[in-house]
C-alpha positions in Angstrom: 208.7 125.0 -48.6 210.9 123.0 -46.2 209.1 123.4 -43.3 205.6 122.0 -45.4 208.0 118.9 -46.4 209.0 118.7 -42.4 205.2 118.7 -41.7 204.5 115.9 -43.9 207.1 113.7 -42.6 206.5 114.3 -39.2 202.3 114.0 -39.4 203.3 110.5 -41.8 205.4 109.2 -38.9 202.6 109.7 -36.2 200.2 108.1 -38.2 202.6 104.7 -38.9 203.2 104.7 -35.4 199.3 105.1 -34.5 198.7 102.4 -37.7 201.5 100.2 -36.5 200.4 99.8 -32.0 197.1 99.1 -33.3 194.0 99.4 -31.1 194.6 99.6 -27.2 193.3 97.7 -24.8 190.8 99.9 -22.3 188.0 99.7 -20.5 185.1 102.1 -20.3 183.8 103.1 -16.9 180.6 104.6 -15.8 181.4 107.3 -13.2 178.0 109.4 -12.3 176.6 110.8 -15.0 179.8 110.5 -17.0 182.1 108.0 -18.7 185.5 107.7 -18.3 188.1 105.2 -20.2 191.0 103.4 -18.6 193.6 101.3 -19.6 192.5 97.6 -19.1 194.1 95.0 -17.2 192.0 92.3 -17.8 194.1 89.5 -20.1 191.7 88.3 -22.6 192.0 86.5 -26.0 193.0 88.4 -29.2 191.3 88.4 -32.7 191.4 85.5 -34.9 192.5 83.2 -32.4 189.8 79.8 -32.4 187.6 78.2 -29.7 190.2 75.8 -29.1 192.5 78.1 -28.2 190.5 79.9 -26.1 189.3 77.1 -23.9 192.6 75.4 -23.6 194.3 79.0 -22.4 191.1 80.4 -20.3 188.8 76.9 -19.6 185.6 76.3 -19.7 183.4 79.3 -19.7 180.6 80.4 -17.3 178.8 80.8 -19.9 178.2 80.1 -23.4 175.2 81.5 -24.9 173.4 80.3 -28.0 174.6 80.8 -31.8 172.4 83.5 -33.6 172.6 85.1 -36.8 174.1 85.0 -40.3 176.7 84.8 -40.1 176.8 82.9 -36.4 177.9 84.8 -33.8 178.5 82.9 -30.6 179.1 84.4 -27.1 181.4 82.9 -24.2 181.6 84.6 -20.9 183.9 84.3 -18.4 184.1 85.9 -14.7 186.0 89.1 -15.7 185.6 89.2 -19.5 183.1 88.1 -22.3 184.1 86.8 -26.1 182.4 87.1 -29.4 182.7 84.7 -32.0 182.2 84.7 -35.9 182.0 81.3 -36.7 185.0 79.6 -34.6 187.2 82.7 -34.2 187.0 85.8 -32.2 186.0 89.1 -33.2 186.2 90.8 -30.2 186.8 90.0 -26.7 185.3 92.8 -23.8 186.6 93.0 -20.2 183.2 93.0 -17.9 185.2 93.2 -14.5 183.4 96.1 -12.3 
């Protein structure tokens, strides 16, 4: 009976510490016919953070493609990442560095 009590605590502590270091930041490689995943390097913005923000910490973009969808999602690139937008804040920012 102890040892199933030890279990618990143990697997609930290794999922609050997965829940609490959130996602990682990685990058996925094509290598042949396979893919590999790395840890990524490339500083980009986090989620939630505004337009604003991002052009006043990164600049102006290479690119900024147009609005589409409901609701808009908006796409900025940059030389070694890209960002997608939900209305004025991110939802996800992708390293694109080869």
């Amino acid at each position: 009976m102890k040892r199933a009590i030890w279990a618990a605590r143990i697997a609930g502590a290794v999922i609050a510490g997965v829940v609490i270091a959130g996602p990682g930041n990685a990058e996925t490689i094509s290598v042949g016919d396979g893919i590999a995943v790395r840890e990524s390097t490339v500083e980009r913005p986090g989620r939630g953070q505004t337009m604003q923000t991002v052009q006043a910490r990164f600049g102006q973009p290479a690119n900024r493609h147009a609005t589409v969808g409901e609701p808009p999602i908006t796409r900025w690139d940059y030389a070694d990442f890209s960002v997608f937008f939900e209305h004025d804040k991110v939802i996800h920012a992708v390293a694109t560095r080869t």
